[in-house]
BAVO-604557 format. One record per residue (C-alpha): residue in three letters; x, y, z. Coordinates in steps of 0.5 Angstrom, whole numbers, padded with zeros to 4 digits, always signed. Layout:
alaXYZ...
***
This chain:
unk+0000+0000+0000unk+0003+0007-0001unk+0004+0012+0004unk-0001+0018+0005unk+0005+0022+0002unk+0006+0020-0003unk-0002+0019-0004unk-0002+0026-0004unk+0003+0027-0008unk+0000+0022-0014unk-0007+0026-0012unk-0004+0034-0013unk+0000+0032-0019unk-0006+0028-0022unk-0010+0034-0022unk-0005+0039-0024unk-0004+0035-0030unk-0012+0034-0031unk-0013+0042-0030unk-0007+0044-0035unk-0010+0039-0040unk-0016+0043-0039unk-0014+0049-0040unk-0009+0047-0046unk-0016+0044-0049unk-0020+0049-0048unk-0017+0056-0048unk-0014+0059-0055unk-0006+0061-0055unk-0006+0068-0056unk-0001+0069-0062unk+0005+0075-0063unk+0005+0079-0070unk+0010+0074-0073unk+0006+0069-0073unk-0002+0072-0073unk-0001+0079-0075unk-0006+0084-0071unk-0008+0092-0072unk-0004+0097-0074unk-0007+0105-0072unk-0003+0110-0075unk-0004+0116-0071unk-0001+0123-0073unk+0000+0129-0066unk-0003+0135-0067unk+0000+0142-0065unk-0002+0145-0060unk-0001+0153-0057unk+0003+0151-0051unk+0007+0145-0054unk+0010+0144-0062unk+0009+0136-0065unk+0015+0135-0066unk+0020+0129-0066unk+0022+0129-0058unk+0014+0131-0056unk+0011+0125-0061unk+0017+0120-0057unk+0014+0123-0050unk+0007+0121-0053unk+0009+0115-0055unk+0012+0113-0049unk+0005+0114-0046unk+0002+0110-0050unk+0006+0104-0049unk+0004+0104-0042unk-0003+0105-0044unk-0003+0099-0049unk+0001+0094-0044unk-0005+0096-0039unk-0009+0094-0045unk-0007+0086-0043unk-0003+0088-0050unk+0003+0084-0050unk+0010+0085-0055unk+0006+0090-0058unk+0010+0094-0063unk+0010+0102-0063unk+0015+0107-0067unk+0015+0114-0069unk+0015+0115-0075unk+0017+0122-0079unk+0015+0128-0075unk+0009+0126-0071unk+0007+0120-0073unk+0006+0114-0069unk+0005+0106-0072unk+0002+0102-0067unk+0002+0095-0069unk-0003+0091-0063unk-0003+0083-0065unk-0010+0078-0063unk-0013+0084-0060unk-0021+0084-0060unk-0024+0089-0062unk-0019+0095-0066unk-0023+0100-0066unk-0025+0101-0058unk-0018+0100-0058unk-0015+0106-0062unk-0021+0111-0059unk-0017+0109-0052unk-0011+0110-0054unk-0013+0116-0057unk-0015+0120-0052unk-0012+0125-0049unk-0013+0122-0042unk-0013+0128-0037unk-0014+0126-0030unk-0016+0132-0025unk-0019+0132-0018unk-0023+0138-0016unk-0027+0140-0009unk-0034+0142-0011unk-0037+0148-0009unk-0045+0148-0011unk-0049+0146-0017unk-0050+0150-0022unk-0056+0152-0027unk-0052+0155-0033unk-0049+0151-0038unk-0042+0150-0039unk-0040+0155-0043unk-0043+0161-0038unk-0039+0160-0033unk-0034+0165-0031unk-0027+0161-0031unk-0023+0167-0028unk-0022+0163-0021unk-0020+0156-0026unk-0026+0153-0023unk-0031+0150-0028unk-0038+0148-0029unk-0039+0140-0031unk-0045+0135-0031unk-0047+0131-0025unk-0046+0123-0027unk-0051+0121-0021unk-0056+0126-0021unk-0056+0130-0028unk-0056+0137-0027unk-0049+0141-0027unk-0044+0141-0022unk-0040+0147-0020unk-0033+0146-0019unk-0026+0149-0016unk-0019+0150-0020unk-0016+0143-0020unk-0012+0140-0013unk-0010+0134-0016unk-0007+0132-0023unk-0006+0125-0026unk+0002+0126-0025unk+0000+0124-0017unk-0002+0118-0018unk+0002+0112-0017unk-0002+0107-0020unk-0009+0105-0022unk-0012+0098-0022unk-0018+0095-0025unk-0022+0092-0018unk-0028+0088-0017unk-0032+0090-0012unk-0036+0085-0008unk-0037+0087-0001unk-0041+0094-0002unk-0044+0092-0009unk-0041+0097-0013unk-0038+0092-0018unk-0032+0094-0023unk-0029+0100-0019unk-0022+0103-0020unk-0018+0104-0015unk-0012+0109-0015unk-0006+0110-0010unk-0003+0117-0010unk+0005+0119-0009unk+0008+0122-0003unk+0005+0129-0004unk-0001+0128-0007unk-0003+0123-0002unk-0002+0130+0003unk-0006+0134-0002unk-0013+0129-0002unk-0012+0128+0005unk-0013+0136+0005unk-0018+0136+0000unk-0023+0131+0004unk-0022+0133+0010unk-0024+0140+0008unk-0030+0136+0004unk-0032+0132+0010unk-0034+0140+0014unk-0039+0141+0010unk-0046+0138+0013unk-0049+0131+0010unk-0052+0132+0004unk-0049+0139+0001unk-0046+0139-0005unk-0039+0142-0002unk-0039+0135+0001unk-0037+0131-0005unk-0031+0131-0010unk-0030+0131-0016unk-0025+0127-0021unk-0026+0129-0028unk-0023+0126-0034unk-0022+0130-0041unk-0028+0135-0038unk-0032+0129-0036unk-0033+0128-0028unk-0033+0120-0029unk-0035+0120-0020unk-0037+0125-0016unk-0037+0121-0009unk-0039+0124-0003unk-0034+0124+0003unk-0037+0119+0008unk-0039+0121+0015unk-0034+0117+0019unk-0029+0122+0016unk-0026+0127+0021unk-0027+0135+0019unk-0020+0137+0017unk-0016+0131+0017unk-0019+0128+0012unk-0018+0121+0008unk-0010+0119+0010unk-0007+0113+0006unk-0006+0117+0000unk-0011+0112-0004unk-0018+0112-0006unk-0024+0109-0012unk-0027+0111-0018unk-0033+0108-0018unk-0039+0109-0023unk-0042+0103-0026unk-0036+0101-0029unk-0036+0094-0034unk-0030+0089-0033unk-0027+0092-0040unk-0029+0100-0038unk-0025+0099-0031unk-0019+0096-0035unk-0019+0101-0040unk-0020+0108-0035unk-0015+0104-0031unk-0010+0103-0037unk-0011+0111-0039unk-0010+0114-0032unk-0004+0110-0031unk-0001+0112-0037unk-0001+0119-0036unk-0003+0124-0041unk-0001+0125-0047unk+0002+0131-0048unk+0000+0132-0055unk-0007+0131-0058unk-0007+0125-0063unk-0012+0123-0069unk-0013+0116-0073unk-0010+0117-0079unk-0011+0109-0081unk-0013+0103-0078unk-0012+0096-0082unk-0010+0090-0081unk-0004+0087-0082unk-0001+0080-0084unk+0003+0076-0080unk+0011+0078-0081unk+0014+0071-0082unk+0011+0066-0087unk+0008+0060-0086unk+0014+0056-0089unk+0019+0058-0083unk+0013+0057-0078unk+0013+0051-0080unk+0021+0050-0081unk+0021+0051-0074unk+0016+0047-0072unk+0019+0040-0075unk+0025+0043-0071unk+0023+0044-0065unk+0021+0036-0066unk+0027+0033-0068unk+0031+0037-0063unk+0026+0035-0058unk+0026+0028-0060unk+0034+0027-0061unk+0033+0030-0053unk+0028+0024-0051unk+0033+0019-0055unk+0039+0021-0051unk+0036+0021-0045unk+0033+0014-0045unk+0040+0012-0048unk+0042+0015-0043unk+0039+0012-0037unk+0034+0007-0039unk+0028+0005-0035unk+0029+0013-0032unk+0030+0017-0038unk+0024+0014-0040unk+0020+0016-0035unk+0024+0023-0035unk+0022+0024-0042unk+0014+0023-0041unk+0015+0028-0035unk+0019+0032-0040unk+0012+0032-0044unk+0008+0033-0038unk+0013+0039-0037unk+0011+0042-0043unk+0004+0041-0043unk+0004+0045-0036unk+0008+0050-0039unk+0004+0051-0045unk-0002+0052-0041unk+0001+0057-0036unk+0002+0061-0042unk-0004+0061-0044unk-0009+0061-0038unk-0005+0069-0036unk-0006+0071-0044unk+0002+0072-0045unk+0003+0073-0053unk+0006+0068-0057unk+0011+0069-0061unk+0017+0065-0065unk+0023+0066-0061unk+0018+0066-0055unk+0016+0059-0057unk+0023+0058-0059unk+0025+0059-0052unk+0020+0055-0050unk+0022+0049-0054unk+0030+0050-0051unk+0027+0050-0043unk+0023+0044-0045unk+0031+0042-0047unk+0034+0044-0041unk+0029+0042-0036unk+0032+0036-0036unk+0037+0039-0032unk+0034+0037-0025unk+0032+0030-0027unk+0040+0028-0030unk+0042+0032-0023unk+0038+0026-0019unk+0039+0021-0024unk+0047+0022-0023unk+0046+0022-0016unk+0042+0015-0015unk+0048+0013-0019unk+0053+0015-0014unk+0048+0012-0008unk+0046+0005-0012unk+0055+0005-0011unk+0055+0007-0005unk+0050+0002-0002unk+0053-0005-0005unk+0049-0009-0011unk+0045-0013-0007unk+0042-0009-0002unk+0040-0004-0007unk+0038-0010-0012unk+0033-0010-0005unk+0030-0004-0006unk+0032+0000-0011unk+0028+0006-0009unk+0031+0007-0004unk+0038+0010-0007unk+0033+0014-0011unk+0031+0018-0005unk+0037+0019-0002unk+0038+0022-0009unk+0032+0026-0009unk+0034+0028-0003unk+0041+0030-0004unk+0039+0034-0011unk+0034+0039-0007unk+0039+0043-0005unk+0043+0044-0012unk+0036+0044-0015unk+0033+0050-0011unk+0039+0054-0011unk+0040+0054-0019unk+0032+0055-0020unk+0032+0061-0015unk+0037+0064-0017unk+0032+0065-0024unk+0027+0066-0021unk+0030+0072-0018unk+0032+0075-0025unk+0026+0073-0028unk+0022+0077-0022unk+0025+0083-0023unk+0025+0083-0030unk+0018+0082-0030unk+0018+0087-0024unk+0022+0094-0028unk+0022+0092-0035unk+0017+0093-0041unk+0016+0089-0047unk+0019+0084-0050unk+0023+0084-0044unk+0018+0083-0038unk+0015+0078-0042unk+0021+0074-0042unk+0020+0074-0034unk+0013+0071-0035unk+0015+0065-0039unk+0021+0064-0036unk+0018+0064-0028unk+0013+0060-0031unk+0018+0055-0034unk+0022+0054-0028unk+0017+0053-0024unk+0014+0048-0028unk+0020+0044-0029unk+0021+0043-0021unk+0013+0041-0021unk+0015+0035-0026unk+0023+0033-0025unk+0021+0033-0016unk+0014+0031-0016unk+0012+0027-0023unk+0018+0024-0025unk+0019+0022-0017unk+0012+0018-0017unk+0013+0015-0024unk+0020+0012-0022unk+0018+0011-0014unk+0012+0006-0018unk+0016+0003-0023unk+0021+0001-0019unk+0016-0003-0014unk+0015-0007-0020unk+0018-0015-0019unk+0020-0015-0025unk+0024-0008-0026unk+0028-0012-0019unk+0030-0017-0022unk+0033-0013-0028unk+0037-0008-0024unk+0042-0006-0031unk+0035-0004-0033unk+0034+0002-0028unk+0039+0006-0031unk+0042+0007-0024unk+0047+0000-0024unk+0053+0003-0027unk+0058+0009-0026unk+0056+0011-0034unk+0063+0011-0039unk+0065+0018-0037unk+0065+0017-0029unk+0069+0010-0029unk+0074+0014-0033unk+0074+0019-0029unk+0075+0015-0023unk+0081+0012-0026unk+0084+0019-0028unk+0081+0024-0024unk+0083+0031-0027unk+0087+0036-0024unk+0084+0043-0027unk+0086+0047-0020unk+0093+0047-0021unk+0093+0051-0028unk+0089+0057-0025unk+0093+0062-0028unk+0093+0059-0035unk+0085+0059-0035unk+0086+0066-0033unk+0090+0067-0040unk+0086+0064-0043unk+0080+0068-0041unk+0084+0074-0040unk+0085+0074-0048unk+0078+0071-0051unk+0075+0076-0046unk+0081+0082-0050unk+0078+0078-0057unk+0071+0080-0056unk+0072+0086-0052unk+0076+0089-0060unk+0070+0086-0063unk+0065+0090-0060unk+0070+0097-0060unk+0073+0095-0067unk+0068+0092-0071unk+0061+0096-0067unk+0055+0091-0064unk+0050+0092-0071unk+0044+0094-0067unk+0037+0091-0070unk+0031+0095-0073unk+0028+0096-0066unk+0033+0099-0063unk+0036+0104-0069unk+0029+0105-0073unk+0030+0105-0081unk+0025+0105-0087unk+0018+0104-0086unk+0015+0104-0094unk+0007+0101-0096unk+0007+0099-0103unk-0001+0098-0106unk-0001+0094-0112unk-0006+0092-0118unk-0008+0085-0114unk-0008+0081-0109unk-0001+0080-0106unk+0002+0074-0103unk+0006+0076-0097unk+0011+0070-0097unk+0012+0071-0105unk+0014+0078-0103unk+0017+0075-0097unk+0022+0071-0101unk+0023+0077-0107unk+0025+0083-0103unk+0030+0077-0098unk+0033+0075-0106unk+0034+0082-0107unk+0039+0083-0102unk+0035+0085-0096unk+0034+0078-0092unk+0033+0081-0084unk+0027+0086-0088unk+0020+0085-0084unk+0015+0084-0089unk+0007+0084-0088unk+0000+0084-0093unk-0004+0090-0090unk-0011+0092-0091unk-0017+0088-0091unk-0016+0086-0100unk-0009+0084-0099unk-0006+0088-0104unk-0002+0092-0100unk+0005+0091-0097unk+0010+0094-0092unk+0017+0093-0092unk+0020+0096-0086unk+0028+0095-0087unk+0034+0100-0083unk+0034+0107-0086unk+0037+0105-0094unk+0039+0111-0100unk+0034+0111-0106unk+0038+0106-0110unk+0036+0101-0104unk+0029+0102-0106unk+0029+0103-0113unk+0032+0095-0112unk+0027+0093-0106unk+0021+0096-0111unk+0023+0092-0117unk+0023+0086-0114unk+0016+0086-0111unk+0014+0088-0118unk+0017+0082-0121unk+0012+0078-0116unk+0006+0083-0115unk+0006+0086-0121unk+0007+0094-0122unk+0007+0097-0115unk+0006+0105-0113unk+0010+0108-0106unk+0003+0109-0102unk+0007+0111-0096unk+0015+0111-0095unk+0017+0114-0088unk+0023+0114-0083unk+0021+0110-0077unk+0024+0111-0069unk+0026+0104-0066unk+0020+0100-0064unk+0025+0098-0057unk+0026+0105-0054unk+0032+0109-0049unk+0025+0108-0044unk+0025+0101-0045unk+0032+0100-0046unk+0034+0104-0040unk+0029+0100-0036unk+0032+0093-0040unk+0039+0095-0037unk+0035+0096-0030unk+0032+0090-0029unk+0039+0087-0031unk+0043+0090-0027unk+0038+0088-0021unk+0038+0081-0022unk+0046+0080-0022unk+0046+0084-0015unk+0040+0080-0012unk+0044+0073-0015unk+0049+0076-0011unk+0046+0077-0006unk+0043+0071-0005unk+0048+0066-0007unk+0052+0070-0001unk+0048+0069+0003unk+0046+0061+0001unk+0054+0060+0000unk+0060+0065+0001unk+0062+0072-0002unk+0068+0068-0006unk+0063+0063-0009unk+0057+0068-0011unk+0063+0073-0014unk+0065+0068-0018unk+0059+0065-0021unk+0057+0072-0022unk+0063+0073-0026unk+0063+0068-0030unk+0056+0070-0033unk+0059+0076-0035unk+0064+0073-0039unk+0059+0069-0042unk+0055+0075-0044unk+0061+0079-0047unk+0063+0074-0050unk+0057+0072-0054unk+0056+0080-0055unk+0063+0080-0058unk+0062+0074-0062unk+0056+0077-0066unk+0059+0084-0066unk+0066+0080-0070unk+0060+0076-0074unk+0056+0083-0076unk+0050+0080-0074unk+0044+0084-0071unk+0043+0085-0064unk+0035+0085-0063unk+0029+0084-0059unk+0031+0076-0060unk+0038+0076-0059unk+0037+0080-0053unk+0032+0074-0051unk+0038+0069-0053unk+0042+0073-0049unk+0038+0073-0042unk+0037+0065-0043unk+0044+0065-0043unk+0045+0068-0036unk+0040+0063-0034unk+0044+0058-0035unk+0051+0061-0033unk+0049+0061-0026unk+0045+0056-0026unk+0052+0052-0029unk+0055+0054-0024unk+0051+0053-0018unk+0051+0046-0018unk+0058+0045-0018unk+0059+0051-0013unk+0054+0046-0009unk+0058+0040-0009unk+0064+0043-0008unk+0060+0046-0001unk+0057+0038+0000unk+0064+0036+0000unk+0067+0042+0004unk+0062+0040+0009unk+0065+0032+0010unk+0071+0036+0014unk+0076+0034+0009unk+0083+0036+0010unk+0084+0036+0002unk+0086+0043-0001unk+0081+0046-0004unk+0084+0046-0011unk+0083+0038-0010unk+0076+0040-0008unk+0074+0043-0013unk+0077+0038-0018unk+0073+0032-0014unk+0067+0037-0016unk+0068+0037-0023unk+0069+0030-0023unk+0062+0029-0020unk+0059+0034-0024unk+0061+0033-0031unk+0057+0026-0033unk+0051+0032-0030unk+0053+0039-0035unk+0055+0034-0041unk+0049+0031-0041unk+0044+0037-0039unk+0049+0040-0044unk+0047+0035-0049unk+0040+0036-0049unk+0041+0043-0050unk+0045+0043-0056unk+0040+0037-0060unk+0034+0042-0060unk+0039+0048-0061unk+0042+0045-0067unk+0036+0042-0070unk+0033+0050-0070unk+0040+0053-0073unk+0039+0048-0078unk+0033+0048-0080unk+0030+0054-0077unk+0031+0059-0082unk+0034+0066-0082unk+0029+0068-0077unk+0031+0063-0071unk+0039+0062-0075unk+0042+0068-0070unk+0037+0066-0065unk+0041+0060-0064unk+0048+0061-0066unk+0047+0065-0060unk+0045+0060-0055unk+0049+0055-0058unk+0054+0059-0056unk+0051+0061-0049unk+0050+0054-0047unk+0058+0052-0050unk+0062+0058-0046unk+0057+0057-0040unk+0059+0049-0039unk+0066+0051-0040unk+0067+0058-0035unk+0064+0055-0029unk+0070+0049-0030unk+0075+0054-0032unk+0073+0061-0029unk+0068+0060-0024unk+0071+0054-0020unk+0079+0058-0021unk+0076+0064-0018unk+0073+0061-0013unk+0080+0057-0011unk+0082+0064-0011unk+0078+0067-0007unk+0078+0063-0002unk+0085+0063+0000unk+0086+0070+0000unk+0079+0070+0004unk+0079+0064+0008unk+0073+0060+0011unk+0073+0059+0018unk+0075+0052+0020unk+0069+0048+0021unk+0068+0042+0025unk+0068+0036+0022unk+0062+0032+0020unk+0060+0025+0022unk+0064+0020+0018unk+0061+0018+0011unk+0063+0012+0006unk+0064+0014-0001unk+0064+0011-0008unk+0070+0008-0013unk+0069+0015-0015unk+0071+0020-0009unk+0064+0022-0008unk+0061+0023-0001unk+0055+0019+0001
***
């Protein structure tokens, strides 16, 4: 009979898989522009007396608008500047286009005024000498009188859509003031709440583009004078869930600084065609399946059960995704194959160490029960596991926290990733496992387990154990100069920045039938322009817009000749210069969020290890990065919004390297030996090599598969990774483990007291 716990555990894991499949049934996938296409609004901002729209304030409106289009739920969306003063919003999947332009749209000025009676004179003819106004009662459908402004929507720190269920007002919208504008609603309430109960005078007034959307009465409970403290308050008025989301999204962007009109509205084609859609995804399924074959190979009857935990891994994660509304796009879904490819991280952890248990425990007795050994494994892998997963949950919290875009949704996959691959690899994988090896006849075949043998590469390495710390200085050269290598590329040969980053040229070509997008796709690529972006725009689908980095006239002249080689005569409807999609806000707040994450792994690997051992993981990382930067800047490859994607899996997975063998090195340091350390650290190389050779394995197929098969859009993509996963394994061996030796002889640890003894394996491993 199995015991309560692990009843429990089967019964929670069988209804989280039953409610993911649900989900993943019955919710459709929200899809990016690459893959769906959506609405593009053209808005053009208008001069007004005080303020010119010129470059600079159309980039101040459009920074507005971004904030006002993520509090849409309008994940990766697209914005750019484009001439002058106008702005290109690009929205995929949304609903319904045309609520979406008008709330986009409007000038979206909040102010909060003390009311001083009612009025029977129209608007107009109130005098306006004491900045006080004259607008109509949403409540009681006469006219209230109302004082100059006290607050502006600069005050206000956040507004949020609220259901509220306890005063039966329903869809609310509740906003939290700054500092000195919490001191001025207390001032306006408390000056509201000495006016008798029923007055008018009693009531304040919060107006939004000369319309007073609430005008509640301050309660009696209300102290004269003192007012409403806490610096927070409700906009309440009968509010629809999608109008209590839309008012908060555009009180929470500000307003605009320039009036804006709709030029244009249309719909446009997805930006990548249905041959790499499809290319990728056979690559994405042969690169998973070489993973699933190396696993089994690998390990047997536990790499079997790994891979059908891999897959439910993948359906966990799909149906988060899908359940929180987060959009779609290739690299995205790029990403996503790779976690699925490096989620066997933990699972090859604890097969690793059932392995070294199975050893320590004798043939016989673990012939007996052979889940006993795979607990101690699971166990004994916890720590590695939580460490490394912390350490990413961590970046991915404060990129979702402080970045925007493309960048925080990034955060969201790869929290939900994470999280997921801990559910499968210690809950699914451990009951799969603990049911298969109760069987009789899996007892009688031990060899089958996957846990009988060391594996080739850890018998070698027992026979001959490499001695790595002893050549610290030479990894160091080494490093120094790859470092100095990329460092000259990024200086010599420059980072070559993506559209979204410089802008270019956003042209519209109309033509005399129906274009096919992948044709002209195809065409403009054969031209010479193979990284341009171009999508079928408008209801007919005979137009198509090429956006390119800013190109002469000849370049054009060769872009228009082959769409008309495929399309047939083509006329220049609309050819504008367009700002970078990916902004000096979004990039600052990019970089912001970064250099969050490595001080907060900083500090918790501190605090989890030592000082001399978070440095160096963190140290390593960098290197990593820089080298994969240099590497693309040598190769004059774009730095876009994808490679930036591939960049931040890179850090993952540098300090997810690297903290495994920094906790083995731990463990052993633990045992009370009086080893140097430099023998240390090589016995935790020798430990941890079968677990980063074969993780790194299953990163490498789906890599590979995609840099192969992938297509132009996900080639750079991969190069990328393929890189970040090489460079990661080899710095935590020849930089991480170095520098850590070397820290710690400059800063030793205290002595500590010796721990009980412990048998070990042929290997040197602690048990």
């Amino acid at each position: 009979m199995p015991s309560s716990a692990v009843l429990r555990r089967a019964l929670l894991a069988l209804a989280v898989v039953a409610l993911a499949l649900w989900t993943a049934l019955t919710t459709q996938p929200r899809l990016g522009l690459d893959l769906r296409g959506g609405t593009r609004i053209v808005l053009e901002t208008q001069d007004t007396p005080a303020l010119r729209a010129d470059a600079e304030a159309t980039d101040r409106a459009l920074e507005v608008l971004r904030k006002r289009v993520d509090g849409l739920g309008v994940a990766e969306p697209s914005l750019a500047r484009a001439g002058e003063n106008r702005i290109v919003v690009e929205l995929p999947g949304l609903r319904d286009p045309r609520e979406a332009a008008e709330v986009i749209g409007r000038t979206a000025q909040l102010t909060v005024h003390a009311v001083t009676g009612t009025a029977a004179a129209a608007p107009e003819d109130r005098p306006a000498a004491d900045g006080g106004r004259v607008l109509a009662d949403p409540d009681g459908g006469g006219l209230l009188a109302l004082a100059a402004p006290a607050l502006t929507g600069d005050g206000v720190k956040s507004a949020d859509a609220v259901l509220d269920t306890t005063s039966g007002r329903g869809w609310t919208v509740d906003l939290a003031f700054r500092d000195g504008a919490a001191a001025d609603w207390a001032r306006l309430t408390g000056e509201a709440a000495c006016a008798p109960a029923g007055d008018p005078a009693r009531r304040v007034a919060i107006v939004l583009d000369d319309r007073i959307v609430s005008a509640p009465a301050v309660q009696a409970g209300v102290t004269c004078g003192a007012g409403i403290a806490g610096g927070s308050t409700q906009i309440t008025g009968g509010f629809s869930a999608e109008e209590a989301r839309d008012l908060a999204a555009l009180v929470e962007g500000g307003a605009l600084p320039l009036p804006v009109t709709t030029l244009e509205q249309s719909t446009v084609g997805p930006t990548l065609g249905a041959d790499a859609i499809r290319a990728s995804a056979l690559a994405a399924v042969i690169g998973l399946a070489c993973t699933g074959v190396f696993v089994i190979v690998a390990y047997r009857l536990l790499g079997l059960l790994a891979t059908l935990a891999l897959l439910l891994y993948g359906l966990l994660s799909y149906a988060a995704v899908v359940a929180l509304g987060a959009t779609l796009t290739l690299p995205g879904l790029a990403g996503f194959v790779l976690a699925v490819g490096i989620a066997v991280d933990a699972n090859v952890l604890v097969f690793e160490r059932a392995r070294e248990e199975y050893a320590a425990l004798g043939r016989t007795t673990a012939v007996r029960d052979p889940r006993r050994p795979l607990a101690t494994a699971f166990a004994k892998a916890w720590s590695a596991v939580a460490d490394s997963n912390v350490t990413t949950l961590l970046a991915a919290g404060l990129l979702f926290a402080f970045a925007t875009g493309p960048v925080k949704g990034f955060g969201v996959t790869l929290a939900l990733g994470v999280l997921a691959s801990m559910v499968t690899a210690m809950v699914i994988t451990r009951l799969l496992a603990d049911a298969a090896l109760a069987l009789p006849a899996v007892r009688r075949r031990p060899a089958l387990t996957g846990m009988a043998g060391l594996g080739r590469l850890r018998t070698r390495l027992a026979r001959r154990a490499p001695r790595l710390m002893v050549h610290r200085r030479r990894w160091f050269t080494v490093s120094t100069v790859l470092l100095l290598v990329a460092l000259a590329g990024i200086g010599v040969r420059g980072v070559q920045l993506g559209v979204e980053f410089t802008g270019g040229r956003d042209v519209q070509y109309a033509a005399t039938r129906p274009v096919d997008a992948d044709a002209a796709r195809a065409a403009v690529a054969a031209a010479g322009f193979p990284d341009a972006v171009v999508q079928a725009t408008g209801d007919g689908g005979r137009d198509v817009t090429v956006r390119v980095a800013e190109t002469g006239d000849s370049a054009q002249r060769r872009i228009t000749e082959a769409l008309t080689g495929t399309a047939g005569p083509v006329t220049v409807e609309r050819d504008d210069l367009v700002g970078p999609s990916l902004g000096g806000e979004l990039r600052a707040h990019a970089l912001l969020a970064l250099g969050l994450a490595v001080a907060a792994q900083l500090a918790y690997l501190s605090v989890r290890f030592r000082w001399t051992y978070a440095a160096a993981a963190v140290v390593a990382m960098a290197q990593d990065v820089l080298l994969v930067v240099g590497l693309f800047a040598w190769l004059g490859k774009p730095v876009d919004s994808v490679f930036l994607a591939a960049l931040l899996t890179v850090v993952g997975y540098s300090v997810n390297d690297s903290v495994v063998v920094l906790d083995r090195l731990r463990e052993i340091r633990r045992t009370g030996t009086r080893l140097p350390l430099a023998d240390l650290a090589d016995r935790a190389v020798a430990q941890t090599l079968p677990r980063t050779v074969n993780t790194g394995m299953g990163a490498l197929f789906v890599l590979a598969a995609l840099a192969v098969l992938g297509g132009d859009t996900l080639t750079d993509f991969s190069v990328a990774l393929l890189a970040g996963v090489v460079l990661g394994m080899a710095s935590t061996v020849f930089t991480a483990l170095p520098l850590t030796v070397t820290l710690e002889s400059r800063a030793p640890k205290p002595p500590a007291r010796p721990a009980k003894p412990r048998t070990s394996d042929p290997t040197g491993a602690v048990v």
